[in-house]
C-alpha positions in Angstrom: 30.4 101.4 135.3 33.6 100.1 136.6 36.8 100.2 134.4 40.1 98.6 135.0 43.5 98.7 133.1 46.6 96.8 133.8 49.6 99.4 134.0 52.1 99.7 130.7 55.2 97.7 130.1 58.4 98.0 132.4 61.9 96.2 131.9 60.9 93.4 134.0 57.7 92.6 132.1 60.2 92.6 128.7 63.0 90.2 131.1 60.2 88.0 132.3 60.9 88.8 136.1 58.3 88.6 138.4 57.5 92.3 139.7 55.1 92.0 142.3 55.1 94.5 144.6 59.3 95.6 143.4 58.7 99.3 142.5 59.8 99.2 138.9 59.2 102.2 136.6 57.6 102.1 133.2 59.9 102.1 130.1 59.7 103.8 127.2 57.2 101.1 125.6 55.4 101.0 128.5 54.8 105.1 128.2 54.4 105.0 124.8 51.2 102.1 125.2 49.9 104.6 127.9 49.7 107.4 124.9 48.3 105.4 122.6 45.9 104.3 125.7 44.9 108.3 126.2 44.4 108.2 122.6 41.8 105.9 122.8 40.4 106.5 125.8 40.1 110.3 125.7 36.2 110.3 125.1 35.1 107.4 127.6 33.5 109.1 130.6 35.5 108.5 133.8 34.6 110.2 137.3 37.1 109.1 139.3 40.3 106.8 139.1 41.9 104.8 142.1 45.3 103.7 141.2 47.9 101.1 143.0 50.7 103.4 144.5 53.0 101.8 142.6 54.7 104.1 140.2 53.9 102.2 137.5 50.3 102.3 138.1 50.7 106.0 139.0 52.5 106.7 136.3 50.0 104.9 133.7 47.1 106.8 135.0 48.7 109.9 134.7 49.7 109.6 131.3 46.3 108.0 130.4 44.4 110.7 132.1 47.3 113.7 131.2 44.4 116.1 129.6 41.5 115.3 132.0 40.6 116.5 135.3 39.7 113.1 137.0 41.1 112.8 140.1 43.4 109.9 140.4 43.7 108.2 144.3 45.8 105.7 145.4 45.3 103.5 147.7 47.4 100.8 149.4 44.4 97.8 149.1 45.3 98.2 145.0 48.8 97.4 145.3 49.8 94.0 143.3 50.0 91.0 145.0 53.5 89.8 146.9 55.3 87.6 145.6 57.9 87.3 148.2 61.4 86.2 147.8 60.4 85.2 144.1 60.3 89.2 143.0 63.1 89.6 140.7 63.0 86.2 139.7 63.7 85.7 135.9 61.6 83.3 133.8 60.5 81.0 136.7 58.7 79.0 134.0 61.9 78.1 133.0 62.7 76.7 136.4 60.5 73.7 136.0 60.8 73.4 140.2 60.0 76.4 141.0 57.6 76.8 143.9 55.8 80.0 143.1 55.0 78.7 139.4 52.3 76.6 140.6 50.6 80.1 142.0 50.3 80.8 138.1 49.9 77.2 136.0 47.5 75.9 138.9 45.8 78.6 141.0 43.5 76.4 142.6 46.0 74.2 144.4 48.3 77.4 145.9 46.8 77.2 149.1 49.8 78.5 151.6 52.3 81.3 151.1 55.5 80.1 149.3 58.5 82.6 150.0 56.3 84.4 151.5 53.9 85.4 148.7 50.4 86.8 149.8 48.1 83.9 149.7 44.7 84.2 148.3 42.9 84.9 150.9 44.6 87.9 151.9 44.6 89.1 148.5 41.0 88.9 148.3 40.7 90.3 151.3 41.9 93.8 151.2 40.8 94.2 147.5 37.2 92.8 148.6 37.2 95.2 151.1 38.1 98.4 149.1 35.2 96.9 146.1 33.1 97.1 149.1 33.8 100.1 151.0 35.3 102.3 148.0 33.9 100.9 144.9 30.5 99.6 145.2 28.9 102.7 147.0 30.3 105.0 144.3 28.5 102.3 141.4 25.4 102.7 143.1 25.4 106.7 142.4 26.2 105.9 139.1 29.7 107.0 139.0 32.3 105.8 136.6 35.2 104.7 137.8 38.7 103.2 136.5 41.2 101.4 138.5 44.8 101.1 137.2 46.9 98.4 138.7 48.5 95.3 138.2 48.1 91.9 136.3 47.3 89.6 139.7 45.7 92.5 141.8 43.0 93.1 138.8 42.3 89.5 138.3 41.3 89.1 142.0 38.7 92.1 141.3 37.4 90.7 138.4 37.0 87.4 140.0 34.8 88.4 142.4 32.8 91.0 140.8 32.1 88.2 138.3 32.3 85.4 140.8 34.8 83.2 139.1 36.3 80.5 141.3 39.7 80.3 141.8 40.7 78.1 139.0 40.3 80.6 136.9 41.9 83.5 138.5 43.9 84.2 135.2 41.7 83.8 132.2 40.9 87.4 132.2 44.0 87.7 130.3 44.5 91.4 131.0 46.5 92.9 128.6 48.9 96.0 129.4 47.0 99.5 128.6 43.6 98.1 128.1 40.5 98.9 129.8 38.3 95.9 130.3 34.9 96.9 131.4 33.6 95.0 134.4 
């Protein structure tokens, strides 16, 4: 079975700035929905979790898996997706101009890199690649495995393990702390 959970909250999720790949810790409500996350989760079976080097994905899975011994492995291919020079942006939504918006309200028409944001198809790339090189094998032994990482980098999984189209990159509507089952 394959698991993933969106890391906990940090300061710029509670500012409305877009993190991207900006390594921003979590903050205290962001460690205190990974608790309650461990709570939760403390019976489902996990063999292995692959995490986003970004500390905090790393720090979300280790608080999540704090009592178990379930090896947690990063790995670059998981980090979220670039944003470019519209990291640190606050509340683009309330920039009705702004050029990376359309990446969120209309997925299927951002079609070139904006600021230099990763485009789709590089995102898809390196995550397809680590689903098929990392993840798939490991399903077919009948391993379970979690991923922690990040609102944009998880919906690109889920998209195509499921086979959404692009139009509907963000209806997944992951929410911080929760494991959706794939």
């Amino acid at each position: 079975m394959l698991y993933i959970m969106r890391h906990g909250k940090t300061e710029w999720n509670a500012l409305h700035k877009i993190q991207g790949r900006t390594d921003i810790p979590l903050n205290e409500e962001g460690r205190l929905m990974a608790e309650k996350a461990w709570e939760e989760y403390k019976d489902l079976h996990i063999d292995v979790c692959y995490c986003s080097p970004l500390i905090r994905a790393v720090e979300t899975a280790q608080i999540v898996l704090k009592t178990r011994k379930i090896p947690i492995i990063k790995d670059e291919r998981l980090m979220e997706m670039s944003f470019g020079d519209y990291e640190g942006i606050e509340n683009s939504f309330a920039i009705p101009d702004c050029p990376i918006n359309i990446l969120f309200q209309k997925p299927g028409e951002y079609h070139e890199s904006i600021g230099g944001a990763e485009t789709w198809e590089e995102l898809f790339a390196r995550t397809g690649a680590f689903l098929k090189e990392v993840i798939d094998p490991q399903l077919q032994e009948g391993k379970d495995i979690l991923i922690v990482g990040h609102g944009a980098m998880n919906a690109s999984i889920i998209c195509q393990v499921k086979g959404m189209p692009i139009e509907e990159f963000w209806s997944a509507g992951l929410e911080q702390c929760k494991i959706l089952e794939v």
